[in-house]
N, CA, C and O atoms as CSV, one atom per row, in Angstrom:
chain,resi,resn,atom,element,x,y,z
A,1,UNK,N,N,0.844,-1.185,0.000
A,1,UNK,CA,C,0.000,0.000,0.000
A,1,UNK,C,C,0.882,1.240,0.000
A,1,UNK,O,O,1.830,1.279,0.785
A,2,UNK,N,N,0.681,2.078,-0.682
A,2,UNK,CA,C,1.173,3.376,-0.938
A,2,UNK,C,C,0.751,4.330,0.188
A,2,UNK,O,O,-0.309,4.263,0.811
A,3,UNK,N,N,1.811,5.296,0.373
A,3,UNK,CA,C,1.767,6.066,1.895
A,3,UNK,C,C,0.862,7.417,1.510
A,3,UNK,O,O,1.153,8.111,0.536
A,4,UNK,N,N,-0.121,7.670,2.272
A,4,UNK,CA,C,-1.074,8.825,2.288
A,4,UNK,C,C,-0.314,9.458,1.388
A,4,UNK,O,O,0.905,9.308,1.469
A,5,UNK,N,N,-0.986,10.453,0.148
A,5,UNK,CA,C,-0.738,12.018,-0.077
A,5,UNK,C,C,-1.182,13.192,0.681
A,5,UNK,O,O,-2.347,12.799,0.631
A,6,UNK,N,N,-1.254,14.008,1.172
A,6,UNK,CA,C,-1.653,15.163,1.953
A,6,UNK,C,C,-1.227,16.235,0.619
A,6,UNK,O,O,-0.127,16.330,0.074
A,7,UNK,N,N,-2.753,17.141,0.249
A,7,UNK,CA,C,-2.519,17.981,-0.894
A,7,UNK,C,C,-2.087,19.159,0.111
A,7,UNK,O,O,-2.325,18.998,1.308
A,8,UNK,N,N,-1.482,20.295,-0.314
A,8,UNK,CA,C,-1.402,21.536,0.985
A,8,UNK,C,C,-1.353,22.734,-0.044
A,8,UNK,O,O,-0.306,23.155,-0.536
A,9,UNK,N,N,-2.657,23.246,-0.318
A,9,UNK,CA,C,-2.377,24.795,-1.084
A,9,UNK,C,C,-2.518,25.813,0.018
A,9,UNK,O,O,-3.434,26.349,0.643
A,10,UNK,N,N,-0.953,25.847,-0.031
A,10,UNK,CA,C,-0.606,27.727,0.988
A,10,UNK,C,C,0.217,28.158,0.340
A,10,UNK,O,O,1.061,27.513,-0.283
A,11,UNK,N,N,0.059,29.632,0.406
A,11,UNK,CA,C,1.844,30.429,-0.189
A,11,UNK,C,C,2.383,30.967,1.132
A,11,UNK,O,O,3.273,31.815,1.191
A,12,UNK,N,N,1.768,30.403,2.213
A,12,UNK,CA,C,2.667,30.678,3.703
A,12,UNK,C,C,3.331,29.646,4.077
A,12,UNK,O,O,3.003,28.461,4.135
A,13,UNK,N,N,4.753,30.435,4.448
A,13,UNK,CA,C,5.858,29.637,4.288
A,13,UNK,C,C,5.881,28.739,5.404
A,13,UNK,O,O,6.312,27.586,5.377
A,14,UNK,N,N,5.089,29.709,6.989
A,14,UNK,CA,C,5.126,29.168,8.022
A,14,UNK,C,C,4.067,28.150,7.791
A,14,UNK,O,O,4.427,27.056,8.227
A,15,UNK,N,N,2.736,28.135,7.187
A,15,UNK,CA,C,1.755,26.626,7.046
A,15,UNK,C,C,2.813,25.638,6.580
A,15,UNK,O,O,2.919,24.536,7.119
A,16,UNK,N,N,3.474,25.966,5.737
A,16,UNK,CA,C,4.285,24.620,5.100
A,16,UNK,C,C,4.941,24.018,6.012
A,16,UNK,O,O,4.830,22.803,6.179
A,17,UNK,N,N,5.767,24.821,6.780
A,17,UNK,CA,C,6.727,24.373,7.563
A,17,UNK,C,C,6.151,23.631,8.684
A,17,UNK,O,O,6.743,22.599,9.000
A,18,UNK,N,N,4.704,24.088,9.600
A,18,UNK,CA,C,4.263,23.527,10.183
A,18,UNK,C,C,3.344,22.171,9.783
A,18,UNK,O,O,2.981,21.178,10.414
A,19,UNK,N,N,3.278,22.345,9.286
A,19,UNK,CA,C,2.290,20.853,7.889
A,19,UNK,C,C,3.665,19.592,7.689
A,19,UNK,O,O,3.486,18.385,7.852
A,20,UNK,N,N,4.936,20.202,7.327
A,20,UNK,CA,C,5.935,19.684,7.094
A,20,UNK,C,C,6.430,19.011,8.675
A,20,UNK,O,O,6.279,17.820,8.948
A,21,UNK,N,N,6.840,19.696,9.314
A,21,UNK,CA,C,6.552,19.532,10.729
A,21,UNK,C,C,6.195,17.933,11.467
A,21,UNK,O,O,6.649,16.927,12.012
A,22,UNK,N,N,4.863,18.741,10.912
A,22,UNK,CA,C,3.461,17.698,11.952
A,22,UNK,C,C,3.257,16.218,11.090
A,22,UNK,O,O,2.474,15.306,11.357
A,23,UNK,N,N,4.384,16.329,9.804
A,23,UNK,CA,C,3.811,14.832,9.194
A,23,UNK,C,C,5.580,14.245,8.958
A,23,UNK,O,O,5.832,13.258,8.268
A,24,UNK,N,N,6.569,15.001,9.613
A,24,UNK,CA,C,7.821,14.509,9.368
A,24,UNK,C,C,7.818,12.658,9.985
A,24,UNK,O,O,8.327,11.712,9.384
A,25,UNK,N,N,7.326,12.626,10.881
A,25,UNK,CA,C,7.467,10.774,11.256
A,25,UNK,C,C,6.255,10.004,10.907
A,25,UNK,O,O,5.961,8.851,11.221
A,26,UNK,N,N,5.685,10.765,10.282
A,26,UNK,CA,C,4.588,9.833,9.552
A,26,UNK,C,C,5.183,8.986,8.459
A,26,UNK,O,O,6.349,8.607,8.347
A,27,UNK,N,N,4.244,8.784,7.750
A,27,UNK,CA,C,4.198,7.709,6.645
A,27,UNK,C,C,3.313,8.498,5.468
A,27,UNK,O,O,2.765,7.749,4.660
A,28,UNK,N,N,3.112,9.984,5.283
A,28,UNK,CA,C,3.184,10.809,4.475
A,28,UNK,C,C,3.674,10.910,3.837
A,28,UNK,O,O,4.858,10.756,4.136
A,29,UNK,N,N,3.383,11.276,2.241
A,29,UNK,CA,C,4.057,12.270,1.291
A,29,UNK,C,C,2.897,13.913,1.229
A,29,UNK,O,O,1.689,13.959,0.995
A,30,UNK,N,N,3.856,15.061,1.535
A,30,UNK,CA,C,3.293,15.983,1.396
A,30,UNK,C,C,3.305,16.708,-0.125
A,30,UNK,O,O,4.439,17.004,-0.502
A,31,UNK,N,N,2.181,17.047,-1.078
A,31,UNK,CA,C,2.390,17.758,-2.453
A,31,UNK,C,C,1.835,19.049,-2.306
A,31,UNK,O,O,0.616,19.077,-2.475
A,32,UNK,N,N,2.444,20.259,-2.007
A,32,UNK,CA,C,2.568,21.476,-1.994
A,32,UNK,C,C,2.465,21.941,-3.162
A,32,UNK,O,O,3.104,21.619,-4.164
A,33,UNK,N,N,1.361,22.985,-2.999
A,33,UNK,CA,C,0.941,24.027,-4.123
A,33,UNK,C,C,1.117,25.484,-3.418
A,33,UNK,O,O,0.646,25.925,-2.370
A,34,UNK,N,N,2.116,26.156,-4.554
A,34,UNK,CA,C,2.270,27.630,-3.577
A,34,UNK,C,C,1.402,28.482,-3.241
A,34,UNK,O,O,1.456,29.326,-2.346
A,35,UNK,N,N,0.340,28.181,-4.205
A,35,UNK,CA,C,-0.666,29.272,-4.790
A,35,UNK,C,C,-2.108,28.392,-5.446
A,35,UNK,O,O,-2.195,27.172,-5.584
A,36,UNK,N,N,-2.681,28.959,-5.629
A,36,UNK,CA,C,-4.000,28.682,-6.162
A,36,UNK,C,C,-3.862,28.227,-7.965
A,36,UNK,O,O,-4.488,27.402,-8.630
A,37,UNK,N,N,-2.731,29.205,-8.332
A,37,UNK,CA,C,-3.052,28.764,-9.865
A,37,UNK,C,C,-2.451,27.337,-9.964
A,37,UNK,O,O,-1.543,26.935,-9.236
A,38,UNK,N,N,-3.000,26.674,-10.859
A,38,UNK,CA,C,-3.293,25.277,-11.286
A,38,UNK,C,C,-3.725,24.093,-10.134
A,38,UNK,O,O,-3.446,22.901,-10.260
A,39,UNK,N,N,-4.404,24.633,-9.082
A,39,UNK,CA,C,-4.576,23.982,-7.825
A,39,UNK,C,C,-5.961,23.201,-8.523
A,39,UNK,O,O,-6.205,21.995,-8.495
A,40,UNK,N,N,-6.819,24.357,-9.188
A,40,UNK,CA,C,-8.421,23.298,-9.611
A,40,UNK,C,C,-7.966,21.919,-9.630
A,40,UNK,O,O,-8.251,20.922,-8.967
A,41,UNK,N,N,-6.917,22.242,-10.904
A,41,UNK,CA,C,-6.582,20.940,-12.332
A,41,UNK,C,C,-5.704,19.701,-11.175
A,41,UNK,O,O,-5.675,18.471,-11.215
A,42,UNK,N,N,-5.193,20.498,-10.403
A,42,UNK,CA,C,-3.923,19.320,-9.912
A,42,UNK,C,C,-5.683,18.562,-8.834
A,42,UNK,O,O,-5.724,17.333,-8.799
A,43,UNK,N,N,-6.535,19.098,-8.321
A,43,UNK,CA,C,-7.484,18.606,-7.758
A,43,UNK,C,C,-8.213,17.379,-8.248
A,43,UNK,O,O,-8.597,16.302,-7.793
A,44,UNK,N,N,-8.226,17.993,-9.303
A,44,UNK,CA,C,-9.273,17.356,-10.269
A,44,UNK,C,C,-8.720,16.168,-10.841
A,44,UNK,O,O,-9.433,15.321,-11.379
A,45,UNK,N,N,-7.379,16.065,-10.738
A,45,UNK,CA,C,-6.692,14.872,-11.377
A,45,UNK,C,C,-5.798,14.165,-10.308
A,45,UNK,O,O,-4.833,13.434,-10.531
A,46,UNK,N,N,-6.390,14.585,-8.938
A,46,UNK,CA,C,-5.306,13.874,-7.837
A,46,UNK,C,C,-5.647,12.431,-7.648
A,46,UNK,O,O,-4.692,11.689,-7.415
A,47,UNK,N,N,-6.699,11.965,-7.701
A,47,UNK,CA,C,-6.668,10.313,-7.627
A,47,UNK,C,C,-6.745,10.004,-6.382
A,47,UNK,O,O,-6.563,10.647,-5.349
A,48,UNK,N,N,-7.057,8.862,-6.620
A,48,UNK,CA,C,-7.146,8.038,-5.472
A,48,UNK,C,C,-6.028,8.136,-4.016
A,48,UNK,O,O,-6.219,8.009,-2.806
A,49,UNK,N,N,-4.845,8.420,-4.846
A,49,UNK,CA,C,-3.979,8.539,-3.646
A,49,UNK,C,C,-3.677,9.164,-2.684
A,49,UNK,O,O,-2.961,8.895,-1.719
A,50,UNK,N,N,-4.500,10.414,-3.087
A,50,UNK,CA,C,-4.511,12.156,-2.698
A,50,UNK,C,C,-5.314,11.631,-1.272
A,50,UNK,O,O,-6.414,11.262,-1.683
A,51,UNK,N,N,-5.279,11.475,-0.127
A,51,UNK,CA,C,-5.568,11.077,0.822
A,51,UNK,C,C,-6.857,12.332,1.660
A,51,UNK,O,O,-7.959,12.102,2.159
A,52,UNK,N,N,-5.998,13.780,1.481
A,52,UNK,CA,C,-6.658,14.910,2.168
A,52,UNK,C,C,-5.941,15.941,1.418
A,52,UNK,O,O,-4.977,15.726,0.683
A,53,UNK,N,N,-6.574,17.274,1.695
A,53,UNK,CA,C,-6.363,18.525,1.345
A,53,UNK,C,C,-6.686,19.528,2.472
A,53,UNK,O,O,-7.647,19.755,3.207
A,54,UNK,N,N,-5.039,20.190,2.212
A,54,UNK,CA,C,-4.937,21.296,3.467
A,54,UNK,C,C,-5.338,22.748,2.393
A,54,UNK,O,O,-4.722,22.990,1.355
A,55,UNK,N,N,-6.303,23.449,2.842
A,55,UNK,CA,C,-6.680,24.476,2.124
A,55,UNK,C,C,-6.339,25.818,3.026
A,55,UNK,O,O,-6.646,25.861,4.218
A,56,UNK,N,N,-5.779,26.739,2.455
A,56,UNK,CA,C,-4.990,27.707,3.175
A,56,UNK,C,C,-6.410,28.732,2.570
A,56,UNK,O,O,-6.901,28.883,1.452
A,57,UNK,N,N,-6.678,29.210,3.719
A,57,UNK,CA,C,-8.271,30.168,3.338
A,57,UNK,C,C,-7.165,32.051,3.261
A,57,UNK,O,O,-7.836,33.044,3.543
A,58,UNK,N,N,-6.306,32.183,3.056
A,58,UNK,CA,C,-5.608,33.064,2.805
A,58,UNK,C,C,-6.807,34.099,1.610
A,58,UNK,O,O,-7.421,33.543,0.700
A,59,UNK,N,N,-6.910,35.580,1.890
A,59,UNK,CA,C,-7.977,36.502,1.221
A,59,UNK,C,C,-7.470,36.217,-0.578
A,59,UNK,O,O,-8.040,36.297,-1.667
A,60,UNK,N,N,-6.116,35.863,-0.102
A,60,UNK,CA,C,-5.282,36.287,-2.060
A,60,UNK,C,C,-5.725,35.005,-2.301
A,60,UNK,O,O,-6.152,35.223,-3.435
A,61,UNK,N,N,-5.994,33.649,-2.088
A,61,UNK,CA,C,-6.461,32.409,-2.880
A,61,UNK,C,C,-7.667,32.643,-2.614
A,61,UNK,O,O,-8.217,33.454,-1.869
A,62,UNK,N,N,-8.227,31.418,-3.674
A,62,UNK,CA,C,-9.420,31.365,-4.003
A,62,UNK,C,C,-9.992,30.184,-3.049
A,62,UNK,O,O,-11.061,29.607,-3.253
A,63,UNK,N,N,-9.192,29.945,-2.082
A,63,UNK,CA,C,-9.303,29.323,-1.133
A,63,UNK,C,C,-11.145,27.859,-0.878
A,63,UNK,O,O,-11.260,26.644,-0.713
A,64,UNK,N,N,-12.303,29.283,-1.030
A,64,UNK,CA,C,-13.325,28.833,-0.521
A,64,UNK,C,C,-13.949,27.761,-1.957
A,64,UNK,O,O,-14.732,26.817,-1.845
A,65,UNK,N,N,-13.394,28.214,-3.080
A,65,UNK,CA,C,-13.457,27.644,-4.993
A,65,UNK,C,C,-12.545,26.313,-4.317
A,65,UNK,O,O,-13.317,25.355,-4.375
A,66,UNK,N,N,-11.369,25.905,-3.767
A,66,UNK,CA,C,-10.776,25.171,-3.908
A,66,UNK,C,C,-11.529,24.267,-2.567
A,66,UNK,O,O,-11.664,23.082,-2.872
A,67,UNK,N,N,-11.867,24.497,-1.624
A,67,UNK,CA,C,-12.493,23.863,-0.929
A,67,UNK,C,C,-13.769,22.960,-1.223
A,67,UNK,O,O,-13.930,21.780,-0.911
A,68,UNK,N,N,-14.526,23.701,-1.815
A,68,UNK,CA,C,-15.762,22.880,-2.827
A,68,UNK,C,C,-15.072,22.047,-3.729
A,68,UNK,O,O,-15.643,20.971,-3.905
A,69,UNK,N,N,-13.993,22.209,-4.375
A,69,UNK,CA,C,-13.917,21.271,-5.516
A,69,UNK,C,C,-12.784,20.196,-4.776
A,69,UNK,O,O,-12.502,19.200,-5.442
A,70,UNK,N,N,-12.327,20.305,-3.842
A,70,UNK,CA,C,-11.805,19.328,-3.452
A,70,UNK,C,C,-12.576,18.270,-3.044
A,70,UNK,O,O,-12.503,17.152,-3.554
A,71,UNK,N,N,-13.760,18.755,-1.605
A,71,UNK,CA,C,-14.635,18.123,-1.076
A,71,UNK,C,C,-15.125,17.190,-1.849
A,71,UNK,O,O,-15.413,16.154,-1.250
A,72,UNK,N,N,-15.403,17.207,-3.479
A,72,UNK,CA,C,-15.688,16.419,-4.266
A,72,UNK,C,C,-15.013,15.120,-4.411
A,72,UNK,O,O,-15.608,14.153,-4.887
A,73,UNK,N,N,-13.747,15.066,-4.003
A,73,UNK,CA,C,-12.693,13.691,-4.160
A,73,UNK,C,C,-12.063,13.321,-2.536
A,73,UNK,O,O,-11.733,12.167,-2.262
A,74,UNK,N,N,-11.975,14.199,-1.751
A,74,UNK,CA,C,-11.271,13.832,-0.577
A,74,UNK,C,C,-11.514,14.961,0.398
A,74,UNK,O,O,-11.818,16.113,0.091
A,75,UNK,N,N,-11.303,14.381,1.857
A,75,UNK,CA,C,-11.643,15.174,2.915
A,75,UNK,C,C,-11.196,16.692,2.865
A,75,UNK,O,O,-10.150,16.825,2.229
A,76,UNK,N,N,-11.577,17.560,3.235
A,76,UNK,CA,C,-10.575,18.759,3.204
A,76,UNK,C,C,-10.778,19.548,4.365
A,76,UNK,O,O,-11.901,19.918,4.708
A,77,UNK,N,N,-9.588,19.861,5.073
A,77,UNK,CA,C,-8.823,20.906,6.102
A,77,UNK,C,C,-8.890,22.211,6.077
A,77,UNK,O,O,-7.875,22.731,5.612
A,78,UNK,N,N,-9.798,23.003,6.439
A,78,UNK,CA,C,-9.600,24.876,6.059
A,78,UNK,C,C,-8.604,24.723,7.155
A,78,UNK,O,O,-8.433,23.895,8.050
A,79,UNK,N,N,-7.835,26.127,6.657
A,79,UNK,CA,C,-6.831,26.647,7.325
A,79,UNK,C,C,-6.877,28.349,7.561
A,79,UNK,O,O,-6.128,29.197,7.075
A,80,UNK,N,N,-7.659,28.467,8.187
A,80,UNK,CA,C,-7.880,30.024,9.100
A,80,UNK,C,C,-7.136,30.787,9.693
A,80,UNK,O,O,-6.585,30.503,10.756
A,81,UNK,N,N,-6.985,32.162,8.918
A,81,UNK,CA,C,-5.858,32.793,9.667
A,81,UNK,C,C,-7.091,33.662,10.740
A,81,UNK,O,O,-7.901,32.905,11.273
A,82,UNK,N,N,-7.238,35.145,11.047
A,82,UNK,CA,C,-7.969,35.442,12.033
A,82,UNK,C,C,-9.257,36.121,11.687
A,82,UNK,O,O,-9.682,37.267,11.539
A,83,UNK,N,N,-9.796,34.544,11.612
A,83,UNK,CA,C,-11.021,34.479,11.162
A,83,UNK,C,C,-12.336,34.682,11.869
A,83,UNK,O,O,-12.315,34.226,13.013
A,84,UNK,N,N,-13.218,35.112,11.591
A,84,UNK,CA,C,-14.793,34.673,12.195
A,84,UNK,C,C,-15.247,33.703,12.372
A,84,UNK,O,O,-14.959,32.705,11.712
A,85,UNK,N,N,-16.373,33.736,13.636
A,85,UNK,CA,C,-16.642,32.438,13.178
A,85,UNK,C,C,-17.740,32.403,11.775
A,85,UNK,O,O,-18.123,31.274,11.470
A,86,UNK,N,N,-18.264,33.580,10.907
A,86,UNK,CA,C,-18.813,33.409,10.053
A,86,UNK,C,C,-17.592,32.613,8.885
A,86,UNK,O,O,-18.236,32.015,8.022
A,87,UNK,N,N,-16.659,32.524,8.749
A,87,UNK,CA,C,-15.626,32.257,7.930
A,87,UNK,C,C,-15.570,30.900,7.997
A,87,UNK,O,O,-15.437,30.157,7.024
A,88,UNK,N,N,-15.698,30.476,9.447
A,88,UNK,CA,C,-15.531,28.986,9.409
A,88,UNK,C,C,-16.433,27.967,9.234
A,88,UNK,O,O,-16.189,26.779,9.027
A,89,UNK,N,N,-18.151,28.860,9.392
A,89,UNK,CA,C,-19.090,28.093,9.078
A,89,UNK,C,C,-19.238,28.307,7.058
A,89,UNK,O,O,-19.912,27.454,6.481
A,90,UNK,N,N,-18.871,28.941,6.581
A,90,UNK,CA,C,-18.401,29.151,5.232
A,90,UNK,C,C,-17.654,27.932,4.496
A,90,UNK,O,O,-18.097,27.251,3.571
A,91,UNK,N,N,-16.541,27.840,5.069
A,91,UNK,CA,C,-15.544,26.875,4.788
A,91,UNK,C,C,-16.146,25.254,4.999
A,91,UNK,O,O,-15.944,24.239,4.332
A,92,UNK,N,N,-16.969,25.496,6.228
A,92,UNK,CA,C,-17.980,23.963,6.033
A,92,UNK,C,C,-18.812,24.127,4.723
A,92,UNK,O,O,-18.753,23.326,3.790
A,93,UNK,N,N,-19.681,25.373,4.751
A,93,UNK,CA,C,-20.633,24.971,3.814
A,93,UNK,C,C,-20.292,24.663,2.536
A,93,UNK,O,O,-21.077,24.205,1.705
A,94,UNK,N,N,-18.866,24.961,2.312
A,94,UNK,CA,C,-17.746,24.709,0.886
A,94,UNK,C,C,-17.601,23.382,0.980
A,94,UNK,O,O,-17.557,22.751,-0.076
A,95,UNK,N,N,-17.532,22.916,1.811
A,95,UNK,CA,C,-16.809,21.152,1.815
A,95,UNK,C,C,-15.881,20.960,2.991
A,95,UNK,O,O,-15.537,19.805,3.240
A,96,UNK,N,N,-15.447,21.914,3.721
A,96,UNK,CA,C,-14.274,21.276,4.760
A,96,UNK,C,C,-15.513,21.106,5.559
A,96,UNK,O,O,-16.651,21.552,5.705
A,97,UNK,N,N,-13.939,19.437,6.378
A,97,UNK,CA,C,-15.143,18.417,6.910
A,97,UNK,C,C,-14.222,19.121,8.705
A,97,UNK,O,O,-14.488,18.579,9.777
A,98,UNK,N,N,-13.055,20.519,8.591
A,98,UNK,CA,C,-12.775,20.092,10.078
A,98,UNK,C,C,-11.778,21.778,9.435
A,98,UNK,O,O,-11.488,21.819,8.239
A,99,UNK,N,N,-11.421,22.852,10.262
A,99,UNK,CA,C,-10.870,23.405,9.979
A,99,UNK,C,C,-9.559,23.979,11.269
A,99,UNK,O,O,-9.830,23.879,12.466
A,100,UNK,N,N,-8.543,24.406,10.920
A,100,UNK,CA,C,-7.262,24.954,12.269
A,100,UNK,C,C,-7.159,26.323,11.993
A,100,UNK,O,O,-7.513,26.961,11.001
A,101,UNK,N,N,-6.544,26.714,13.173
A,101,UNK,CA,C,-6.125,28.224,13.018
A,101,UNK,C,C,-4.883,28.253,12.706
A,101,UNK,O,O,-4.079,27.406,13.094
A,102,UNK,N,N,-4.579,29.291,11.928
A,102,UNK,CA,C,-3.321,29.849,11.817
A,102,UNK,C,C,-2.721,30.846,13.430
A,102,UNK,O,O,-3.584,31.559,13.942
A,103,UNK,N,N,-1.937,30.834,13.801
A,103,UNK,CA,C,-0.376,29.850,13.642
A,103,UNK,C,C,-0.731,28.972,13.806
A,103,UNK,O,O,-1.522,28.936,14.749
A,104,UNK,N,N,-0.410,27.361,12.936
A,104,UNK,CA,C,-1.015,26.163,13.231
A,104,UNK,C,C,0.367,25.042,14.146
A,104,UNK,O,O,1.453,24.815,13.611
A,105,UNK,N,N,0.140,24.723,14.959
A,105,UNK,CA,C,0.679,23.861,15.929
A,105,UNK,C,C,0.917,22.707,15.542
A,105,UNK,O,O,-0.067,21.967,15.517
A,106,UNK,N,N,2.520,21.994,15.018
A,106,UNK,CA,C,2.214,20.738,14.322
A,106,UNK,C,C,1.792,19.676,15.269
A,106,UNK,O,O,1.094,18.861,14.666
A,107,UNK,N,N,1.951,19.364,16.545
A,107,UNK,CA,C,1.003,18.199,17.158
A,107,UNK,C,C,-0.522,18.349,16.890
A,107,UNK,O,O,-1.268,17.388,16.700
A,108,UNK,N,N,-0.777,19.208,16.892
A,108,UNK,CA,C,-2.242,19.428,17.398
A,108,UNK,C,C,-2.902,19.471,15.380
A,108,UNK,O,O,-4.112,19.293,15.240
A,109,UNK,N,N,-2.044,19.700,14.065
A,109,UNK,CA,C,-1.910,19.002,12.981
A,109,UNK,C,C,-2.335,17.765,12.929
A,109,UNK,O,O,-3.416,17.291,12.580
A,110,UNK,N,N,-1.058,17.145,13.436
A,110,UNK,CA,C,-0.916,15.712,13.067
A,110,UNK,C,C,-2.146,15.271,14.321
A,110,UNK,O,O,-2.469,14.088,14.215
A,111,UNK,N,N,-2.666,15.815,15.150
A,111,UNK,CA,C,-3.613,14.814,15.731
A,111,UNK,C,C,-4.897,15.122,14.573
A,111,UNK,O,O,-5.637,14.138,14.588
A,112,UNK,N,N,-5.374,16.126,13.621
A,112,UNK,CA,C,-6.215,16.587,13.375
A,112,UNK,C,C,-6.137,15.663,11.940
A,112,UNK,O,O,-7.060,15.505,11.141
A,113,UNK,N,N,-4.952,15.181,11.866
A,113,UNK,CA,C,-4.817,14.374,9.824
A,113,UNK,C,C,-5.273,13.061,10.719
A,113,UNK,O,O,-6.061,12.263,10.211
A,114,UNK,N,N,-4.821,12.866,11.919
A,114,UNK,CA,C,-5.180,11.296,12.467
A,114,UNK,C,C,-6.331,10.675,12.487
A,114,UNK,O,O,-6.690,9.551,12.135
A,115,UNK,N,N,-6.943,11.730,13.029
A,115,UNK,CA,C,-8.294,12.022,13.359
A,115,UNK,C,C,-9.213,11.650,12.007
A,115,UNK,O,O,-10.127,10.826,11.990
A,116,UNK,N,N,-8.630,12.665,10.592
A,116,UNK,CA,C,-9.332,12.975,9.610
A,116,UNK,C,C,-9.225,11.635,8.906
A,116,UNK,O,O,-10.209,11.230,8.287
A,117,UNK,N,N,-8.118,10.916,8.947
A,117,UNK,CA,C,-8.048,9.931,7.995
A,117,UNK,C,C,-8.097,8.359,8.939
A,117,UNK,O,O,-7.756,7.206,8.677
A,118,UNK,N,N,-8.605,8.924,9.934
A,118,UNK,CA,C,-9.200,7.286,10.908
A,118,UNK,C,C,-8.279,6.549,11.285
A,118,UNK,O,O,-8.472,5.377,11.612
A,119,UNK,N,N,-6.723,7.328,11.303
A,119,UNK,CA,C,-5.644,6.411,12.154
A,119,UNK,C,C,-5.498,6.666,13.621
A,119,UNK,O,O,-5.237,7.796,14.034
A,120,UNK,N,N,-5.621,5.892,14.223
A,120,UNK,CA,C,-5.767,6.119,15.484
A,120,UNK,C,C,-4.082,6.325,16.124
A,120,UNK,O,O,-3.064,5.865,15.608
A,121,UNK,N,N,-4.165,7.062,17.246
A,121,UNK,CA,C,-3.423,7.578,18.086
A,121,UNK,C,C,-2.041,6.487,18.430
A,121,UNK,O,O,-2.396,5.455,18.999
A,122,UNK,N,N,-1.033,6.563,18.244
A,122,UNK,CA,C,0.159,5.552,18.501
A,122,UNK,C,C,0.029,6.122,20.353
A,122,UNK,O,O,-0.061,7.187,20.963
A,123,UNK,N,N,0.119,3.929,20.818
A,123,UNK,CA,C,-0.186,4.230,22.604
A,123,UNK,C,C,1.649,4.443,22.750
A,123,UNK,O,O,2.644,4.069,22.128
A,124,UNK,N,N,1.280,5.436,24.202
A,124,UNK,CA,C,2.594,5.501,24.686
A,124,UNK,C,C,2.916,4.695,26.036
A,124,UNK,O,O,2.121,4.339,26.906
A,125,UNK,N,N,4.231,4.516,25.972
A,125,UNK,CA,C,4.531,3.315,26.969
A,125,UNK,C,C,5.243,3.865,27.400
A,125,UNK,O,O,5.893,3.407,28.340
């Protein structure tokens, strides 16, 4: 079996890094999009393998367009910088099934991809 994809459209350097972060001892591959342009098409043709999508709700992407059309193939993640809560009930009604705030915390990440994609919690001894 092939290891999760995690899609991540942000052009913030700090989402990446924390996304990068929160899936370094996983069994992830992360595919980073800087920006919105060609994000539809890479959506639309991610496949089966594309596991989830981190959607960076940033004002300059089209953020809430990419959220609906993801929702169509795989779970998707809003990513809220300092948002309303009208923003976040938005981002549901687009398709995200779970959304974080910016600055995003990579534990509290990686418990939220665990969560999203039904792997349960590694016990500690």
């Amino acid at each position: 079996m092939s290891s999760p994809v995690i899609l991540l459209v942000s052009a913030d350097a700090a989402v990446v890094e924390a996304v990068r972060s929160a899936i370094a001892t996983s069994r992830r591959e992360l595919r980073h999009l800087g920006s919105d342009y060609g994000a539809m098409a890479v959506i639309h043709a991610a496949g089966p393998q594309t596991s989830l999508a981190l959607v960076d709700l940033d004002p300059t992407l089209h953020g809430l367009e990419l959220c609906r059309a993801a929702a169509q193939h795989m779970p998707v993640i809003a990513l809220l910088g300092d948002a309303d809560r009208s923003t976040e009930e938005n981002a549901r009604e687009h398709g995200a099934c779970g959304c974080l705030r910016k600055p995003l915390d990579p534990p509290r990440v990686q418990a939220v991809l665990d969560e999203t994609l039904g792997v349960e919690a590694p016990l500690e001894l």
